[in-house]
C-alpha positions as a printed NumPy array, in Angstrom:
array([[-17.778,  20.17 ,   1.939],
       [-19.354,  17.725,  -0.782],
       [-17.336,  14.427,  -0.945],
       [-18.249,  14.937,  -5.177],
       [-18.609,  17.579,  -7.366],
       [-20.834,  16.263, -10.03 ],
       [-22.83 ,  12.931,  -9.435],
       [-24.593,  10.455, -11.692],
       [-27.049,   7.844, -11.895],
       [-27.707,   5.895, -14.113],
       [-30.868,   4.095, -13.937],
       [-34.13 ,   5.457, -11.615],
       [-35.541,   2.938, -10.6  ],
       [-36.143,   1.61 ,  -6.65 ],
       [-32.558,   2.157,  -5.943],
       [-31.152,   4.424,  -8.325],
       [-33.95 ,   7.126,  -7.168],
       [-32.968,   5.892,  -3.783],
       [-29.393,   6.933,  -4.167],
       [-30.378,  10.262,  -5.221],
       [-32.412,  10.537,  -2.528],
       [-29.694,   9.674,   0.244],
       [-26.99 ,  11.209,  -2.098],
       [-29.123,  14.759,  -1.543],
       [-30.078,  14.131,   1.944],
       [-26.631,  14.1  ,   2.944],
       [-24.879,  16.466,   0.691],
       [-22.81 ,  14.636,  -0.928],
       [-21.996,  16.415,  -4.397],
       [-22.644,  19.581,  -5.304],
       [-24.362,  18.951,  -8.737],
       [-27.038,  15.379,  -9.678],
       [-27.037,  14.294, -13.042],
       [-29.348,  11.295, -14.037],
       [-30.351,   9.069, -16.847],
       [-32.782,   6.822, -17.524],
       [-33.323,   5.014, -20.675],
       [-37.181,   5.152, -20.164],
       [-38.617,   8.77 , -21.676],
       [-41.801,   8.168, -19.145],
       [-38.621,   7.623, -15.896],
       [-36.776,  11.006, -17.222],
       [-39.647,  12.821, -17.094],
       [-41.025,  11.488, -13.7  ],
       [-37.452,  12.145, -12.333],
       [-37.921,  16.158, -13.47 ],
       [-41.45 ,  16.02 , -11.813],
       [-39.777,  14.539,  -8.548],
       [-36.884,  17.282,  -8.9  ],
       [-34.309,  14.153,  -7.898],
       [-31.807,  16.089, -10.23 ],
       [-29.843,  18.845, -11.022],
       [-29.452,  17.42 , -14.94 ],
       [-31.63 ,  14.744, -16.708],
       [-29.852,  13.667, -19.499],
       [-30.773,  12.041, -22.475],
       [-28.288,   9.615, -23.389],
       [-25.42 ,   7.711, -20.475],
       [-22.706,   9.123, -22.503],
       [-23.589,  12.847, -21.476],
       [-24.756,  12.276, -18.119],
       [-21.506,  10.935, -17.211],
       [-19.436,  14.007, -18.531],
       [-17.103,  15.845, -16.187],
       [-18.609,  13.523, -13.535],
       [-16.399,  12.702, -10.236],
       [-18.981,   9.68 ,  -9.674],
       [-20.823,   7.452, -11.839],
       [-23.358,   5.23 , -10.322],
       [-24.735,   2.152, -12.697],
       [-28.121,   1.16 , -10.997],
       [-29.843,  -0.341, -14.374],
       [-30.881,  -3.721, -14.676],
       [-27.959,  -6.278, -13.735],
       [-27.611,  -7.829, -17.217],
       [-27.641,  -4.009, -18.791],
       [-24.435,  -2.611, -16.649],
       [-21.146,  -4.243, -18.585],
       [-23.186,  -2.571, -21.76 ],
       [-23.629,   0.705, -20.024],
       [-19.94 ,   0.63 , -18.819],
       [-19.138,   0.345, -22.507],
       [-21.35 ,   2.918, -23.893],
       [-20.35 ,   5.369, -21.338],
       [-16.364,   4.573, -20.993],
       [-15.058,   6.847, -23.506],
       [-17.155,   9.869, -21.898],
       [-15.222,   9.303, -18.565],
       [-13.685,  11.73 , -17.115],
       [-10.04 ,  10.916, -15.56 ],
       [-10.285,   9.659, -12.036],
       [-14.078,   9.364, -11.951],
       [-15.119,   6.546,  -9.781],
       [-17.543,   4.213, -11.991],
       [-19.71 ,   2.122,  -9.362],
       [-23.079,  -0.244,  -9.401],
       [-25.664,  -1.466,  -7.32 ],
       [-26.077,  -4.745,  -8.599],
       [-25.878,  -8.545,  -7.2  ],
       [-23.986, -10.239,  -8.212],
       [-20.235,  -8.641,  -8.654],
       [-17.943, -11.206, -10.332],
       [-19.45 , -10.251, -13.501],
       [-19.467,  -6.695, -13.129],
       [-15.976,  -6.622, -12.2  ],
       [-15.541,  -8.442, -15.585],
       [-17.201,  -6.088, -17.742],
       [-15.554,  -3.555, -15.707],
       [-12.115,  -5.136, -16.342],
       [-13.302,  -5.506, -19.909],
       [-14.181,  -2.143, -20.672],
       [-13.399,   0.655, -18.784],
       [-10.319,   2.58 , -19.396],
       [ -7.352,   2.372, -16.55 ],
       [ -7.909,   6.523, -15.978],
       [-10.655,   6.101, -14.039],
       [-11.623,   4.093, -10.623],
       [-13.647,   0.749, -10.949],
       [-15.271,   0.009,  -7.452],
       [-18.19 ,  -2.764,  -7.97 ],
       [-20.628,  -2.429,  -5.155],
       [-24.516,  -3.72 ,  -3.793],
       [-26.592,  -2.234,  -1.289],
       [-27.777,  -4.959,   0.658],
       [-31.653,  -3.223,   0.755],
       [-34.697,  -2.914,  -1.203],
       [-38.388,  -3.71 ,  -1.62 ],
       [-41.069,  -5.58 ,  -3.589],
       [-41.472,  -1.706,  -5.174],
       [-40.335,  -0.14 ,  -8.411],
       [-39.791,   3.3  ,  -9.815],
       [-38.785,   6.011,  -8.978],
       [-41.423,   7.183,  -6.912],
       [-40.955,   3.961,  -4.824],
       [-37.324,   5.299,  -3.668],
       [-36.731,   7.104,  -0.327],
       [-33.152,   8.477,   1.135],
       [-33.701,   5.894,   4.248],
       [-33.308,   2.729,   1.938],
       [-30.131,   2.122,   3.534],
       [-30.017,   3.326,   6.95 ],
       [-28.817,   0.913,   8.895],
       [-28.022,  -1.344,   5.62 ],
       [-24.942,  -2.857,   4.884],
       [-22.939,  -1.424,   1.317],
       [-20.596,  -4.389,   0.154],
       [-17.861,  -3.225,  -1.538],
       [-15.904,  -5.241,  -4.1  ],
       [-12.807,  -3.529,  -4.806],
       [-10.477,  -4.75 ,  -8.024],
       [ -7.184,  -6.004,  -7.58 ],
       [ -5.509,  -2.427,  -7.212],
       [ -3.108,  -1.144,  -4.905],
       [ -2.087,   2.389,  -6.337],
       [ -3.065,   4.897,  -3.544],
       [ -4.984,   7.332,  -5.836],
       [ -7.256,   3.892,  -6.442],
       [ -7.342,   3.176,  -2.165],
       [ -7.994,   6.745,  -1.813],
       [-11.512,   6.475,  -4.063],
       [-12.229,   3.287,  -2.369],
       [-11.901,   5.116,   1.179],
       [-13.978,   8.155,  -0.843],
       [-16.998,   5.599,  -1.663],
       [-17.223,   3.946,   1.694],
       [-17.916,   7.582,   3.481],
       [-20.4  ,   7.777,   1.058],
       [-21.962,   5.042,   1.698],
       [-21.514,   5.918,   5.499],
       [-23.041,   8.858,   5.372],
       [-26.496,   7.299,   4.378],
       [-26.001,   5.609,   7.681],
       [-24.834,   2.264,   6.415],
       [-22.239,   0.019,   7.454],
       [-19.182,  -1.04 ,   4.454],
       [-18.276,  -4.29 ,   3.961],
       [-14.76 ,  -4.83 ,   1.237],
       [-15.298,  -8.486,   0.111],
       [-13.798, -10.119,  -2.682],
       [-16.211, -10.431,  -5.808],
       [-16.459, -13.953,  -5.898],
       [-16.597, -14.609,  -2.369],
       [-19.579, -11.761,  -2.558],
       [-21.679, -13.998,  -5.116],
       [-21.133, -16.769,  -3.005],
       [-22.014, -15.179,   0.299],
       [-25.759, -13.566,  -1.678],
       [-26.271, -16.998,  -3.266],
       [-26.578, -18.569,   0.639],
       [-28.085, -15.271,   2.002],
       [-30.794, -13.82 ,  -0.86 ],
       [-30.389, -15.515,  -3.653],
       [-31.522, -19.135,  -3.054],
       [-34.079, -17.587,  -0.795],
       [-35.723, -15.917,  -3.644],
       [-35.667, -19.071,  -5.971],
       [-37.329, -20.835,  -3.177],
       [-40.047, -17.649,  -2.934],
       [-40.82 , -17.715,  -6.218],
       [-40.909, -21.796,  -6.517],
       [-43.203, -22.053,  -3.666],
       [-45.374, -19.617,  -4.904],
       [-45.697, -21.079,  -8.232],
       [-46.185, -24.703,  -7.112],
       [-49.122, -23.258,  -4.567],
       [-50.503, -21.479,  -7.611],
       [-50.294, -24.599,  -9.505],
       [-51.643, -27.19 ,  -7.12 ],
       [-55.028, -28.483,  -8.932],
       [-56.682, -29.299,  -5.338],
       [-55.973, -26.206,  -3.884],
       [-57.809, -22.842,  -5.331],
       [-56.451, -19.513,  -6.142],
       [-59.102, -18.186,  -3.207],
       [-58.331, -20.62 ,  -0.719],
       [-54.026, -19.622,  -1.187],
       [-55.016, -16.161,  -0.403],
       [-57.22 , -16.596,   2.15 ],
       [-55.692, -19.168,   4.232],
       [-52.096, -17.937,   3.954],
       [-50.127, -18.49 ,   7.118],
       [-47.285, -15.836,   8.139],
       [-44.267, -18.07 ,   6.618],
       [-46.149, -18.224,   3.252],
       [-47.264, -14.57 ,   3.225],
       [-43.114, -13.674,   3.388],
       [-42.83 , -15.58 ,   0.311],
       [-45.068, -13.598,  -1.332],
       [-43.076, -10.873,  -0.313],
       [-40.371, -11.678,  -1.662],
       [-41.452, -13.453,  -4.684],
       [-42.856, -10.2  ,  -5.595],
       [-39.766,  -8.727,  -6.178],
       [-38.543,  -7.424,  -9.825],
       [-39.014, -10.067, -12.497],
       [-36.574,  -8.507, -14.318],
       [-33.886,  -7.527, -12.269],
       [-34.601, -11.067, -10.34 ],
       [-33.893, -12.724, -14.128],
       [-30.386, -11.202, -14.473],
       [-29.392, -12.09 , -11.072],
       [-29.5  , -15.877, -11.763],
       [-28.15 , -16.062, -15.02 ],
       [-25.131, -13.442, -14.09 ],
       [-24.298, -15.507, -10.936],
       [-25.476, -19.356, -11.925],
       [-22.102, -20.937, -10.892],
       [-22.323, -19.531,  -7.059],
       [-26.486, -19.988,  -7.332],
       [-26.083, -23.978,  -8.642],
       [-23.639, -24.651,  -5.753],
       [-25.566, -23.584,  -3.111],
       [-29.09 , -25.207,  -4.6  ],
       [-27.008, -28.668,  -5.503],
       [-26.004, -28.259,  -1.758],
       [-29.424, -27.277,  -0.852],
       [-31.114, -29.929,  -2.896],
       [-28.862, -32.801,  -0.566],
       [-30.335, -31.162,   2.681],
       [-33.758, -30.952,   1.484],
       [-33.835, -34.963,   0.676],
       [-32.132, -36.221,   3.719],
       [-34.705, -34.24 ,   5.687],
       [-37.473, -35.711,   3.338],
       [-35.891, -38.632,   4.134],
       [-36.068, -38.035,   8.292],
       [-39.737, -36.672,   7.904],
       [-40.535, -40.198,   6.302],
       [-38.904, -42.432,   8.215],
       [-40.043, -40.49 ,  11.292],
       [-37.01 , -39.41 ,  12.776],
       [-38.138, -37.115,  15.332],
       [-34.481, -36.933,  17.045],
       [-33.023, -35.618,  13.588],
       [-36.081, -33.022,  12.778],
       [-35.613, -31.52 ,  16.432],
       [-31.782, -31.026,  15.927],
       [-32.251, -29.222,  12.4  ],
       [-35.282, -27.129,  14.014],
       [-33.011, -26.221,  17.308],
       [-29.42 , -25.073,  15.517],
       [-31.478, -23.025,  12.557],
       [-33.525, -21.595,  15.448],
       [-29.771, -20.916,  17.313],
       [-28.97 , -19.198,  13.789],
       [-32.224, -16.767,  14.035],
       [-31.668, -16.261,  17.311],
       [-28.108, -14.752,  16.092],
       [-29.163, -12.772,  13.364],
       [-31.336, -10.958,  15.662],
       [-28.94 , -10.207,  18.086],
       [-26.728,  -8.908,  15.133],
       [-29.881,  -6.353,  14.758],
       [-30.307,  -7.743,  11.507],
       [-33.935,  -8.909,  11.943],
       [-35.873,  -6.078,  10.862],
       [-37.688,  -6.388,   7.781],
       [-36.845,  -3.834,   4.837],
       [-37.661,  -0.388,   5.153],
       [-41.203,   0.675,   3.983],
       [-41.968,   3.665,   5.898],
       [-40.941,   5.7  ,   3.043],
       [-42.291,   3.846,  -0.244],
       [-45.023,   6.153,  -0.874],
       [-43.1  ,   9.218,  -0.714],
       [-43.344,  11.574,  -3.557],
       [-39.741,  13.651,  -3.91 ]])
């Protein structure tokens, strides 16, 4: 038996598509609806055959819908939630995919009526890809799904929480309930700063006068080829992340900024002693993560796909 009845998503892109994807793979509604606000996605989502529906507007994709699934750009979902709110039906869960959560759970706060089930949530998974040809149902295998329940207690509320995490269980990841702001802060140490660094790196490489374009691409080593990687992730959605969590973001970079000067500072002054400490307990933290089996990179055997 489905865990929904009617299921939609709004936004195709890398993830949404992805959803669908996993959503279908293992049954879990008995009808897709999607939207996109891009004609050209709407119609590439029909050519895939993601979808039961393709809508044309949020408003009547979400109609008579058990689950609603935001997956547009990060700055776009309190909007969406609004546009979409009085079309809810009663007891729908309304979910994302985005980031950073404090400010979803806002806008969720803000806008959504108290008949239906708020559960903020982020897939921690995804490529350098967009589109909805770049999604694939094995995104998250073996992903975590951090979810960022509101401050409810009312069992019909637990109940949808409990619904969402099978869900997410069933495309073979592993849930995570964090609170919202301790989420931001957490994805501000773990992806977040990382990807500032990516795409500062890259740019100061790119703009270093005594180095050519030619030589960068040729001579790049492994550690600078994974910034490229990453810094060629989704302008965009990469844009909305930092504004929509600059509080968590600017604590961890001021914090950053402190370690990255004293170590100037031992690099300098030669400290061998204090470089060879810093090198051996990061190493010890690598060394952990693998263990934790969370040192394979993301998922690409199914980018290409088509369908």
């Amino acid at each position: 038996m489905a865990l929904y009845r009617r299921m939609a998503v709004i936004g195709c892109g890398l993830i949404g598509s992805s959803f669908l994807r996993a959503a279908k793979a293992a049954g879990a509604a008995d009808h897709y609806v999607a939207h996109d606000r891009s004609v050209e996605v709407r119609e590439r989502v029909r050519a895939l055959g993601l979808v039961d529906t393709v809508t044309d507007t949020a408003q009547e994709a979400v109609k008579d819908c058990d689950l609603v699934v935001l997956a547009t750009a990060p700055a776009a979902i309190g909007a969406v939630a609004g546009q979409i709110a009085s079309a809810l039906a009663p007891g729908a869960t309304v979910t994302d995919v985005g980031s950073a959560k404090q400010a979803v759970s806002d806008a969720f706060g803000a806008v959504l009526p108290d008949t239906v089930f708020p559960i903020p949530g982020h897939p921690i998974a995804g490529t350098e890809q967009s589109g909805p040809d770049a999604g694939f149902a094995e995104l998250f295998n073996e992903r975590w799904a951090i979810l960022c329940p509101v401050s409810r207690k009312d069992a019909p509320y637990l109940a949808a929480v409990d619904r969402l995490s099978r869900l997410w269980e069933s495309f073979g990841s592993q849930v995570e309930l964090m609170d919202a702001h301790h989420h931001d802060l957490v994805l501000a140490v773990t992806s977040h700063l990382p990807h500032l660094i990516a795409y500062n790196i890259v740019g100061t490489a790119a703009d270093l006068e005594e180095v050519t374009e030619s030589e960068v691409m040729k001579f790049s080593a492994g550690g600078f080829r994974d910034f490229t990687r990453i810094a060629a992730s989704d302008p965009v959605m990469w844009r909305d992340v930092f504004i929509l969590n600059k509080d968590a973001v600017l604590e961890v970079l001021g914090r950053f900024t402190e370690d990255l000067q004293a170590l100037s500072r031992a690099i300098r002054w030669g400290e061998a002693d204090k470089l060879e400490a810093l090198f051996t307990r990061t190493r010890a933290i690598r060394k952990g993560i693998v263990a934790a089996g969370q040192d394979a990179p993301e998922p690409n055997f199914g980018r290409n796909r088509k369908g």
